[in-house]
KOLFI-213142 format. One record per residue: residue in one letter; x, y, z of N, C-alpha, C, O, CB in turn. Coordinates in steps of 0.02 Angstrom, whole numbers, padded with zeros to 5 digits, always signed. Glycine has a CB too. Layout:
REM KOLFI-213142
aXYZXYZXYZXYZXYZ ...
END
This chain:
REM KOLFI-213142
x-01063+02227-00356-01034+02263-00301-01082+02318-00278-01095+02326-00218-00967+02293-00321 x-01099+02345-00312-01166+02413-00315-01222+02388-00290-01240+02417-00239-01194+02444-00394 x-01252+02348-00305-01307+02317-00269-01310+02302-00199-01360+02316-00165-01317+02264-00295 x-01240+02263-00167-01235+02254-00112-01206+02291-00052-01213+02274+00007-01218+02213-00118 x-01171+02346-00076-01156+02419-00059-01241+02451-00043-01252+02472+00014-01111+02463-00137 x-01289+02452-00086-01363+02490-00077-01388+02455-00027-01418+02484+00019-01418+02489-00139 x-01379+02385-00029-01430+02346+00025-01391+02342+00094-01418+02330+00148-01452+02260-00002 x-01336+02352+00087-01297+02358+00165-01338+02465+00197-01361+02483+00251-01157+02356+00140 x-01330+02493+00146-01339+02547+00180-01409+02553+00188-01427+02586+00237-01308+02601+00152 x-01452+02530+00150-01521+02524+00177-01529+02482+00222-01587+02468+00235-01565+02510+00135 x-01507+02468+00238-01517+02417+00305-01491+02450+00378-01524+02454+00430-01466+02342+00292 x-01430+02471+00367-01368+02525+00423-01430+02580+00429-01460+02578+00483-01266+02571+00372 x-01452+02625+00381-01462+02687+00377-01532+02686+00434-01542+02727+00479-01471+02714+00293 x-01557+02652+00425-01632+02658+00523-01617+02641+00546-01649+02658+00596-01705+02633+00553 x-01548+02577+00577-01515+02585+00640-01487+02643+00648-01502+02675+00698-01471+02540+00651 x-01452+02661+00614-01434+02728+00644-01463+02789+00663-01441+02828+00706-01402+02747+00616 x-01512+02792+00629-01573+02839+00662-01608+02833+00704-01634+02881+00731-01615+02852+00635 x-01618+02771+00721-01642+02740+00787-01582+02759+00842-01585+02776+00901-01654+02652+00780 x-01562+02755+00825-01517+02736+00884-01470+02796+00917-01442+02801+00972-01469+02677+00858 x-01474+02846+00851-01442+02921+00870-01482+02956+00880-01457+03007+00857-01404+02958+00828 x-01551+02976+00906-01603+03040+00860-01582+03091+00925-01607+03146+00917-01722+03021+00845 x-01543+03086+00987-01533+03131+01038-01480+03171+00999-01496+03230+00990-01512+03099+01111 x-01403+03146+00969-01345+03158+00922-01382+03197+00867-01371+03257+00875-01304+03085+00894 x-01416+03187+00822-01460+03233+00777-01498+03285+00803-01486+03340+00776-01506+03197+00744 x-01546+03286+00852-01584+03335+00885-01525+03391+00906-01519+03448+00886-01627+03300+00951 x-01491+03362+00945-01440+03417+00979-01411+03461+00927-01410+03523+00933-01376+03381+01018 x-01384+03429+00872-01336+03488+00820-01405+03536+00796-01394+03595+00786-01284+03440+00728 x-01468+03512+00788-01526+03554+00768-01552+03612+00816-01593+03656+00803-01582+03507+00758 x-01509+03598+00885-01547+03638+00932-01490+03694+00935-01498+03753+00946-01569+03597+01008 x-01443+03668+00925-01358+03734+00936-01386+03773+00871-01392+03834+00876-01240+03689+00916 x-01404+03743+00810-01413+03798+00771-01452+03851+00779-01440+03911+00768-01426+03781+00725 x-01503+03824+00799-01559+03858+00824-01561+03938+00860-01595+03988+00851-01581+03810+00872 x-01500+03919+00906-01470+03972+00936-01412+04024+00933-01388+04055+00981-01466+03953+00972 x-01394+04028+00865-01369+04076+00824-01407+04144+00827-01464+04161+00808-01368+04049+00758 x-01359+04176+00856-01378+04255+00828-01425+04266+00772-01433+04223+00730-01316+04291+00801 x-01469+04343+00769-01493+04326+00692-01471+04398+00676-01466+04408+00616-01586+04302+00673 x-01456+04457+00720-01412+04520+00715-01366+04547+00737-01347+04516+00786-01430+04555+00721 x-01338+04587+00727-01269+04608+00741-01274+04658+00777-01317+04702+00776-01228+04623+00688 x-01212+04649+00824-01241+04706+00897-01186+04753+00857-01151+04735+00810-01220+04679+01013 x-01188+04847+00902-01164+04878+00894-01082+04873+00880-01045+04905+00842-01189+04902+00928 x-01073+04835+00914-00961+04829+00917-00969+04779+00835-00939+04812+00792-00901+04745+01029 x-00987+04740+00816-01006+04695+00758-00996+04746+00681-00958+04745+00633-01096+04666+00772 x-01052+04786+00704-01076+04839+00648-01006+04896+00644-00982+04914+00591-01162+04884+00677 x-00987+04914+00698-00934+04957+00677-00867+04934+00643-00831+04970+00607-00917+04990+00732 x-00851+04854+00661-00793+04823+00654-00815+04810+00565-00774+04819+00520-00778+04750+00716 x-00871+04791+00554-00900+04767+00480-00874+04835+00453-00835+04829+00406-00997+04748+00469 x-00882+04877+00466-00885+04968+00421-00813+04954+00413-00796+04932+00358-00911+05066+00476 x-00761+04964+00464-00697+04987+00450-00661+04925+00404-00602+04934+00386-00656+05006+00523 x-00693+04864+00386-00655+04828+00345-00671+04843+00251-00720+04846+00213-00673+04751+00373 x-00583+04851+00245-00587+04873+00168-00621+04829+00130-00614+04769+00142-00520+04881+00134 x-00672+04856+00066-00695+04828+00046-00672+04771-00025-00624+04790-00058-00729+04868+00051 x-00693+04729-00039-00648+04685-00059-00645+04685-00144-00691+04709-00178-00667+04615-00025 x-00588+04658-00171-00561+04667-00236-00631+04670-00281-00676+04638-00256-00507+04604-00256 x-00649+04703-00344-00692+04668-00393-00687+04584-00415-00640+04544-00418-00680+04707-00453 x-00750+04580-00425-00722+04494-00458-00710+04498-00511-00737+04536-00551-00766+04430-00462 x-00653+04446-00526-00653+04457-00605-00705+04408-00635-00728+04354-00619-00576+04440-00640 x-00715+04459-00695-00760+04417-00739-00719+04346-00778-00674+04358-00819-00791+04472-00798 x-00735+04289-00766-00727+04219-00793-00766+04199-00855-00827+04206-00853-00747+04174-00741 x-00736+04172-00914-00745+04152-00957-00778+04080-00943-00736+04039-00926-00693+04160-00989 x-00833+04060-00945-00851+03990-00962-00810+03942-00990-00819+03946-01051-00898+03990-01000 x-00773+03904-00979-00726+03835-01029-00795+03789-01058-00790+03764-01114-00660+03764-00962 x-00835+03783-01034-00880+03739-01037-00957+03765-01028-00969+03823-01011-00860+03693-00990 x-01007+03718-01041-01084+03761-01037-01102+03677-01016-01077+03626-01037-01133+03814-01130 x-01155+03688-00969-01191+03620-00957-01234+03593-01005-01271+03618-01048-01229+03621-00900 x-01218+03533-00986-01258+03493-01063-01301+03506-01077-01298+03507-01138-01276+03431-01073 x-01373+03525-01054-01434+03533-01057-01435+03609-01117-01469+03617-01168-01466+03538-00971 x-01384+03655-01087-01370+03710-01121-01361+03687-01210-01393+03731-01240-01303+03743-01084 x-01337+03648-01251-01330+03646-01280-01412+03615-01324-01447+03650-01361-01273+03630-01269 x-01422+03564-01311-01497+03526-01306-01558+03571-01317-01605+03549-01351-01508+03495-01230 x-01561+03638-01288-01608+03675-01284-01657+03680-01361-01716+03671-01374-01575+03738-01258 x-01585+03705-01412-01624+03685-01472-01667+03642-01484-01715+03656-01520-01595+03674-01510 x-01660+03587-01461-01685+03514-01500-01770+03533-01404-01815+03491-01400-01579+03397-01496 x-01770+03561-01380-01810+03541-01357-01875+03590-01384-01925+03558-01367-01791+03534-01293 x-01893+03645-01414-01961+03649-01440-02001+03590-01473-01995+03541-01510-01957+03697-01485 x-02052+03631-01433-02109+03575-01503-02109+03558-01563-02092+03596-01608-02166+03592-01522 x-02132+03485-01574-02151+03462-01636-02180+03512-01657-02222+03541-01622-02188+03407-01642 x-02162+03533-01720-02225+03565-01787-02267+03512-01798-02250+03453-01795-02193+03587-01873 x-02331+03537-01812-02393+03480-01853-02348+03435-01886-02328+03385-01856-02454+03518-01922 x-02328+03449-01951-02303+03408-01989-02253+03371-01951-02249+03319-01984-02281+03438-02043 x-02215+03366-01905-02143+03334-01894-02201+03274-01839-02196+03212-01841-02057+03402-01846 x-02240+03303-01804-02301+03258-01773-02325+03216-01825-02312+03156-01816-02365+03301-01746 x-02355+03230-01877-02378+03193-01938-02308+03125-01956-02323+03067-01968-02388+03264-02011 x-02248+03147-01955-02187+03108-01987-02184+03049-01912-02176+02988-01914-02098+03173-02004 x-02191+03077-01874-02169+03027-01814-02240+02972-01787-02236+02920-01754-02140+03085-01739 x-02304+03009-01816-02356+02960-01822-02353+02894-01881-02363+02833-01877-02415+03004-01835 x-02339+02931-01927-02328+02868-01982-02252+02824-01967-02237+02772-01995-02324+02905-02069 x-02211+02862-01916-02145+02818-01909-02156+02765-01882-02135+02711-01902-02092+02845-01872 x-02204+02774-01815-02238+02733-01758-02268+02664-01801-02256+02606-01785-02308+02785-01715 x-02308+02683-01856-02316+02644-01885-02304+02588-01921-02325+02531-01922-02323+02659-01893 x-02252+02634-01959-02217+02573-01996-02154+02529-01941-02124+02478-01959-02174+02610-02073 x-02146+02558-01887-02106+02525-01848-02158+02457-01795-02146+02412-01753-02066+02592-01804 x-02195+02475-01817-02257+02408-01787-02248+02343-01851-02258+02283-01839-02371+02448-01792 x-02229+02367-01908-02194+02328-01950-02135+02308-01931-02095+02354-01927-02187+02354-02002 x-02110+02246-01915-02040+02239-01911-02014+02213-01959-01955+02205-01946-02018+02208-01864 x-02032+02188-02032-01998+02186-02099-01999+02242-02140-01957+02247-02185-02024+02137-02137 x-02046+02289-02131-02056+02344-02171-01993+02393-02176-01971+02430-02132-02116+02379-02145 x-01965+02381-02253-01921+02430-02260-01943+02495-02270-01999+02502-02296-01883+02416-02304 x-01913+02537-02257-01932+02621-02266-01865+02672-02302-01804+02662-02305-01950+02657-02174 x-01909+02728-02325-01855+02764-02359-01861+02824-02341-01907+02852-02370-01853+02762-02429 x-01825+02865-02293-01807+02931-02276-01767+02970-02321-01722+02941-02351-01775+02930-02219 x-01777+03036-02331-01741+03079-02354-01747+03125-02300-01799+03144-02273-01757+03100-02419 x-01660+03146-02281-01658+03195-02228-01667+03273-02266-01680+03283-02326-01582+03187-02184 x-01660+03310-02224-01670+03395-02255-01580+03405-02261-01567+03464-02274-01723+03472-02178 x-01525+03367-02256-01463+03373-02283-01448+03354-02349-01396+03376-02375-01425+03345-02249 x-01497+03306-02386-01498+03286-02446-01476+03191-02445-01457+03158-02493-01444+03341-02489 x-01487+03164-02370-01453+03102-02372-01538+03056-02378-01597+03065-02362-01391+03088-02291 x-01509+03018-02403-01549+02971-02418-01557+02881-02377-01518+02837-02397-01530+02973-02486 x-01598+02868-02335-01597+02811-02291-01654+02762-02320-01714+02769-02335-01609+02835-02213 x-01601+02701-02321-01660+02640-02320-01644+02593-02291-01589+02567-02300-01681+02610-02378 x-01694+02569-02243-01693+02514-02193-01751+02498-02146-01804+02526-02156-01641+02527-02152 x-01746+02444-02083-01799+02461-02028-01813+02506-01977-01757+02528-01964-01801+02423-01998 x-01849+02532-01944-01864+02557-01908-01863+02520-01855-01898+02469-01851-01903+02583-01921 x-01819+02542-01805-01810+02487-01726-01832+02506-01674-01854+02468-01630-01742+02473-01697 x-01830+02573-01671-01834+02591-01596-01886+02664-01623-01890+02683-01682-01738+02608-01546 x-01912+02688-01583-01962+02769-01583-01975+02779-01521-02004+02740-01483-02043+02774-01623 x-01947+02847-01505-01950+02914-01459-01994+02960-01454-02022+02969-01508-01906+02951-01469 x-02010+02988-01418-02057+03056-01432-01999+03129-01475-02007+03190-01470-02095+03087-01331 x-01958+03099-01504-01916+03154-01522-01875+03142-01570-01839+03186-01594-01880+03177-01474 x-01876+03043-01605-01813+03038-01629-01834+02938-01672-01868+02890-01652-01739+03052-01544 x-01820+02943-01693-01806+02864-01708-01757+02830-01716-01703+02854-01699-01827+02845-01753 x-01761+02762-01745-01690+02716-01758-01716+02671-01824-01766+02639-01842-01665+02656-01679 x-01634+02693-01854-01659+02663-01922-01590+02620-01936-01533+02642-01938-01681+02728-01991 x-01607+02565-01942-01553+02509-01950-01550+02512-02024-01599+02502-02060-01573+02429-01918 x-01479+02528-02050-01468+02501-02126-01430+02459-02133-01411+02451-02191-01447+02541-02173 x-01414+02435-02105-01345+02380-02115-01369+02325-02064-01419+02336-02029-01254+02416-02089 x-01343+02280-02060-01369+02221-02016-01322+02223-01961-01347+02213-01905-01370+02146-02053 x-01252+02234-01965-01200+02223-01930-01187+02296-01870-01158+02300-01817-01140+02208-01988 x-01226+02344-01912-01227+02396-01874-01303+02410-01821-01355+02379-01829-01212+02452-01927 x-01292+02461-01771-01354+02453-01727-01395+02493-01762-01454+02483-01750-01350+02473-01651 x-01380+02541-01808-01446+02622-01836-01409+02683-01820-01362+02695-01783-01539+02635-01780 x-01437+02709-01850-01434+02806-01848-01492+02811-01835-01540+02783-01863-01414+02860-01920 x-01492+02858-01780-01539+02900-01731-01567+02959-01779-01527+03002-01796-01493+02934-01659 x-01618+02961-01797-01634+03016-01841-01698+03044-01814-01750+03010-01813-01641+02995-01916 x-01693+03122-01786-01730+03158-01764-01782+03192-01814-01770+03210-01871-01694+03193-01732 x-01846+03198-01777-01909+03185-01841-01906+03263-01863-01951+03284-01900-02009+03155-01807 x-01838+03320-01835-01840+03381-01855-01774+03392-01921-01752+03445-01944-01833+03425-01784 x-01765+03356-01929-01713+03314-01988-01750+03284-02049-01726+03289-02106-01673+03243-01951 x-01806+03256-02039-01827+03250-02092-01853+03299-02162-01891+03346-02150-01860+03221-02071 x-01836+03288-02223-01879+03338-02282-01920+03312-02286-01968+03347-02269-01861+03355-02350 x-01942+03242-02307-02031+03223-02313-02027+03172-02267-01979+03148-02236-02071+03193-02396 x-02100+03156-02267-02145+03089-02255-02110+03054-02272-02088+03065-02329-02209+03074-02284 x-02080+02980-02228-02046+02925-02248-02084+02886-02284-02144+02891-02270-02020+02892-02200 x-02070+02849-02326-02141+02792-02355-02101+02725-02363-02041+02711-02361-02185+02815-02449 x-02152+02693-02372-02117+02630-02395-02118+02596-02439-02159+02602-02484-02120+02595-02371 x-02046+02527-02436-02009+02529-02502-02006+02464-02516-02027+02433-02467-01939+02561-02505 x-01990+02429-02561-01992+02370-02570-01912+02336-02554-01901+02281-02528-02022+02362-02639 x-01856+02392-02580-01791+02389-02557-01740+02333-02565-01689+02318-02534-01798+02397-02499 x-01777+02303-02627-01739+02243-02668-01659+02249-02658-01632+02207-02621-01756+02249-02755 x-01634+02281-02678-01566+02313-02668-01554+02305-02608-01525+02253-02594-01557+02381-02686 x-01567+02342-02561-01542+02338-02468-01558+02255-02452-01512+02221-02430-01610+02403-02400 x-01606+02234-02462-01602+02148-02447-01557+02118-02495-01523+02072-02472-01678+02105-02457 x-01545+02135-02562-01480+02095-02566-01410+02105-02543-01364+02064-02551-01470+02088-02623 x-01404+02172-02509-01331+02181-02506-01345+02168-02408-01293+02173-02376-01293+02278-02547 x-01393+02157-02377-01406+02118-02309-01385+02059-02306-01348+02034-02264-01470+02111-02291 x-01428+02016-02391-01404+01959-02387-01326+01946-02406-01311+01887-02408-01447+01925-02423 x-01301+01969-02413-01215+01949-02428-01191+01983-02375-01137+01958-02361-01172+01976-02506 x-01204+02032-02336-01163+02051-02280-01171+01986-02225-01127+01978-02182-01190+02128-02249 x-01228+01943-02230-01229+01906-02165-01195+01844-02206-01157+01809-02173-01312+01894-02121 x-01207+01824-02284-01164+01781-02299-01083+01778-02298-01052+01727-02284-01182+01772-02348 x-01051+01842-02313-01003+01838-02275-00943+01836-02200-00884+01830-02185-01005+01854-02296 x-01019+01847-02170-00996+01812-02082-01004+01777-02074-00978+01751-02025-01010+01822-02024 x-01061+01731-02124-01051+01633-02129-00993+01611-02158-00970+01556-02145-01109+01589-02180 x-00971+01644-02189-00894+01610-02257-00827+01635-02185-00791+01596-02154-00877+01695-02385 x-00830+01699-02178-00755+01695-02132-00765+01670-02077-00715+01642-02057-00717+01761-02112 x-00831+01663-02024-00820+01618-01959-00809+01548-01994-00781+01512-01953-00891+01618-01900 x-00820+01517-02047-00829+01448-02082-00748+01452-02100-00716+01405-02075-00894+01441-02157 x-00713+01493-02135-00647+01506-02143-00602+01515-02088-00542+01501-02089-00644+01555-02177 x-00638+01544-02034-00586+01551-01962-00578+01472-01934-00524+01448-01917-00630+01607-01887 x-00630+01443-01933-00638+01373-01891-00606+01327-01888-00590+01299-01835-00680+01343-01899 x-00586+01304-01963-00513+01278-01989-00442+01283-01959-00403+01241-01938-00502+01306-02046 x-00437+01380-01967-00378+01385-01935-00367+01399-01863-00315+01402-01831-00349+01427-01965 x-00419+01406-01847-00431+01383-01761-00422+01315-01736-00410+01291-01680-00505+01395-01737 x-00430+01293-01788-00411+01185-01746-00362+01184-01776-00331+01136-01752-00466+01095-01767 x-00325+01211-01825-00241+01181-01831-00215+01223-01788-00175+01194-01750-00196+01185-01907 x-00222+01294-01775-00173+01328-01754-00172+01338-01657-00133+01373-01624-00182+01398-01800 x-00222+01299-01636-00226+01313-01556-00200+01259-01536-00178+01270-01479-00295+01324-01521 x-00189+01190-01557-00142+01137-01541-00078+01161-01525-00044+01148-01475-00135+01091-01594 x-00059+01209-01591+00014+01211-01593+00020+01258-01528+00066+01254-01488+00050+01243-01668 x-00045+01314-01522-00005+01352-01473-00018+01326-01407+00017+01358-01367-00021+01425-01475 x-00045+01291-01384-00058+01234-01327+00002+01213-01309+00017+01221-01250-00099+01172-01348 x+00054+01177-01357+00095+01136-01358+00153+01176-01347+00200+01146-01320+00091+01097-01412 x+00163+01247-01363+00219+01302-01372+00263+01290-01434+00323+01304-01431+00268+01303-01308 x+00237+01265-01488+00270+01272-01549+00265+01351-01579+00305+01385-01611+00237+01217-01597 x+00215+01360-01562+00167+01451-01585+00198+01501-01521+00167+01490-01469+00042+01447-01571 x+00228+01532-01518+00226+01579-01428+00204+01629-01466+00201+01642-01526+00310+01604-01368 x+00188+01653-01413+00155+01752-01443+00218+01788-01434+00222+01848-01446+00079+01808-01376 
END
């Protein structure tokens, strides 16, 4: 719908400029001719009007997003530059498991998917997309791991979405007859 909404108005939008530029010129020329000071009767009528309430001061409900962000935007330190060079790296690996320790005390092992100038992606689970982990979060140098453990518990997370879609399939061909037929109603 969006697409063809853009290409209708790019198309409308220089006929119409073509075709109005006297309708445009004119509202440019009335402005033009606005006062730019105030004559004497102006200035006296401005004086005798009371002057108006204080404003009240307003509490913010809210701060714009960027406002919050500000933290996270200083520079890399050397070192956090150093962590996101070797991240780059091992993410040129796409089997290479890795092992992060954050500066909260958590401990990550998995791939590296995605790298930012500010942030990476670290897939631990197969079924899940990653945690975003910013290279100002890290306590050390990530290194890498051999991660025997995380590939076996990968391999049974994907073996068990072979066993229940293999377990659903069954009861998908007995049970969609019946509801076809209206023995089953919802």
């Amino acid at each position: 719908m969006r697409p063809i909404f853009s290409l209708v108005l790019n198309m409308a939008l220089p006929i119409v400029l073509f075709l109005f530029p006297r309708t445009i010129s004119a509202q440019t020329a009335e402005l033009a001719q606005l006062p730019t000071q105030l004559t004497d009767q102006q200035s006296r009528a401005l004086q005798l009007v009371p002057p108006a309430a204080p404003a009240r001061t307003s509490f913010a409900r809210h701060k714009w997003p960027g406002f919050y962000k500000s933290a996270y935007n200083a520079p890399l330190t050397p070192r956090q530059v150093g962590y996101r060079q070797s991240i780059v790296g091992f993410a040129a690996r796409h089997n290479q498991f890795v092992h992060v320790r954050l500066a909260n005390g958590k401990v990550l092992t998995g791939n590296i998917t995605f790298t930012s100038e500010d942030a990476f992606l670290i897939q631990t689970h197969v079924l899940s997309s990653g945690r975003r982990v910013r290279y100002r979060e890290l306590a050390e140098a990530p290194r890498p791991v051999l991660a025997v453990g995380a590939k076996t518990v990968r391999g049974l997370e994907v073996t068990g979405l072979v066993v229940g879609c293999i377990a659903v399939i069954p009861l998908a061909v007995v049970i969609y007859p019946l509801i076809a037929a209206g023995v089953i109603q919802d």
